[in-house]
C-alpha positions in Angstrom: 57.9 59.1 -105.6 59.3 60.6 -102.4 61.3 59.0 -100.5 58.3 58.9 -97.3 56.1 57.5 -99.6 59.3 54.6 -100.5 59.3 54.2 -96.7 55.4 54.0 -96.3 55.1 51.4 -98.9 58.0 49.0 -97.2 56.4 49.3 -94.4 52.7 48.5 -95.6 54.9 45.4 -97.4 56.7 44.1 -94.5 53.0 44.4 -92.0 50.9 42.5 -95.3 53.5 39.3 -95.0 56.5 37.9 -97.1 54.8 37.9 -100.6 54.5 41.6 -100.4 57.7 42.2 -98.8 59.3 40.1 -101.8 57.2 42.0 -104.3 58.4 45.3 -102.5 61.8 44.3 -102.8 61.7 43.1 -106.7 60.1 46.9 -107.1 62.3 49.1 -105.2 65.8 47.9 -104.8 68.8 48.9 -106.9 70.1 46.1 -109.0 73.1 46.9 -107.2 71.7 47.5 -103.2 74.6 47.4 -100.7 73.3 45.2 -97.4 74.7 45.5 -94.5 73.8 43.7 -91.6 74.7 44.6 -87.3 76.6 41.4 -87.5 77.3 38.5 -89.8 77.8 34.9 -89.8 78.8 32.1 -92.0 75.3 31.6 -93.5 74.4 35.4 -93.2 77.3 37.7 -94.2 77.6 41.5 -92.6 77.9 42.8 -96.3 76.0 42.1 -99.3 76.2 43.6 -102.8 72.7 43.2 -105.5 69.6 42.4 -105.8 70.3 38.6 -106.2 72.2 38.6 -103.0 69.5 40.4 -101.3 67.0 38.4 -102.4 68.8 35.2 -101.1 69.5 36.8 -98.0 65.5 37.2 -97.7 65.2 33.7 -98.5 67.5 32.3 -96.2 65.8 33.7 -93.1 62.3 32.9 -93.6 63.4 29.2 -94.3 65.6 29.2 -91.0 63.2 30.9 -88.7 59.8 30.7 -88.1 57.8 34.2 -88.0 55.2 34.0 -85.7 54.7 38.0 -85.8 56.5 41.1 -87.3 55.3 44.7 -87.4 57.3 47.7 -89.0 56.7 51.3 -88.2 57.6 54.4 -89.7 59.4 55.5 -91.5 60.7 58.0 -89.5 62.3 61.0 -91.9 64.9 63.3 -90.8 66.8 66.5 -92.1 68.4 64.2 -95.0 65.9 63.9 -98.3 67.7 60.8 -98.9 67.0 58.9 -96.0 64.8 57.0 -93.9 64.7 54.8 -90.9 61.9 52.0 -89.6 61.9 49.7 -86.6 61.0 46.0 -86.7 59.4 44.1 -84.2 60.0 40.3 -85.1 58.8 37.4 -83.2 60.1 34.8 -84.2 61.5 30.9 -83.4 65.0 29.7 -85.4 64.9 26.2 -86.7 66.2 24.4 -83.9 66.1 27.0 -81.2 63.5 29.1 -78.4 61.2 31.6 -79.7 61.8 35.0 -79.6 61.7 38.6 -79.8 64.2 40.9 -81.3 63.9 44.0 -82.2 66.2 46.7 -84.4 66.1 49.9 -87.0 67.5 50.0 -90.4 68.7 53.2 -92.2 67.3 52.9 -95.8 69.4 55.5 -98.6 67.3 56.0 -101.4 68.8 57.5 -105.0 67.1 57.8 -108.4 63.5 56.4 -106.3 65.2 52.6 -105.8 66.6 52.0 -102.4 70.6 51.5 -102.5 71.8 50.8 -99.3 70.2 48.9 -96.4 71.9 49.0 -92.7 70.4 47.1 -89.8 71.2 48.1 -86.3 70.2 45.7 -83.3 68.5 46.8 -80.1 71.4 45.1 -77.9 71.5 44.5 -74.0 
């Protein structure tokens, strides 16, 4: 499987809702994914290594936050046959907090046809 067609599917799994994003992720992460997020806190560390960390990390925002809407497009390929890039659209209200929009990109690196390294870059300002 190319790495477009990787991209296509995580984006048809992230617009279809959380079961299918989960399902995507059980599919096509590396046992040994590197996370890395635009910032970190203490419940959600800038850096994560595995599956089981990513997992959690999944986990942990969809029982914090309330998603009223998200929408992923892409993924946008480049020069690199390694890589690709989609943008996220979230709306969304954190327990506790205002609702929401945010939006940001995340490079995906793709080796062997299992993503290994996810990096998440915030649309700031």
């Amino acid at each position: 499987m190319s790495v477009m067609e990787i991209g296509q599917k995580l984006v048809a799994a992230v617009n279809s809702g959380r079961e299918s994003e989960d399902a995507f992720v059980v599919d096509f992460y590396d046992e040994n994914i590197i996370s890395i997020e635009g910032q970190g806190s203490e419940e959600m560390p800038q850096g994560m290594n595995g599956l089981g960390a990513v997992q959690g990390k999944h986990n942990w925002w969809y029982d914090n936050n309330e998603v009223h809407g998200s929408v992923a497009t892409g993924p946008y390929c480049g020069h690199r046959d390694d890589q690709f890039v989609v943008r996220f659209n979230l709306d969304t209200t954190p327990v506790g907090g205002e609702r929401g929009q945010m939006e940001e990109v995340a490079i995906f690196t793709v080796a062997n046809g299992k993503i290994v390294q996810e990096e998440f870059l915030y649309l700031m300002g």
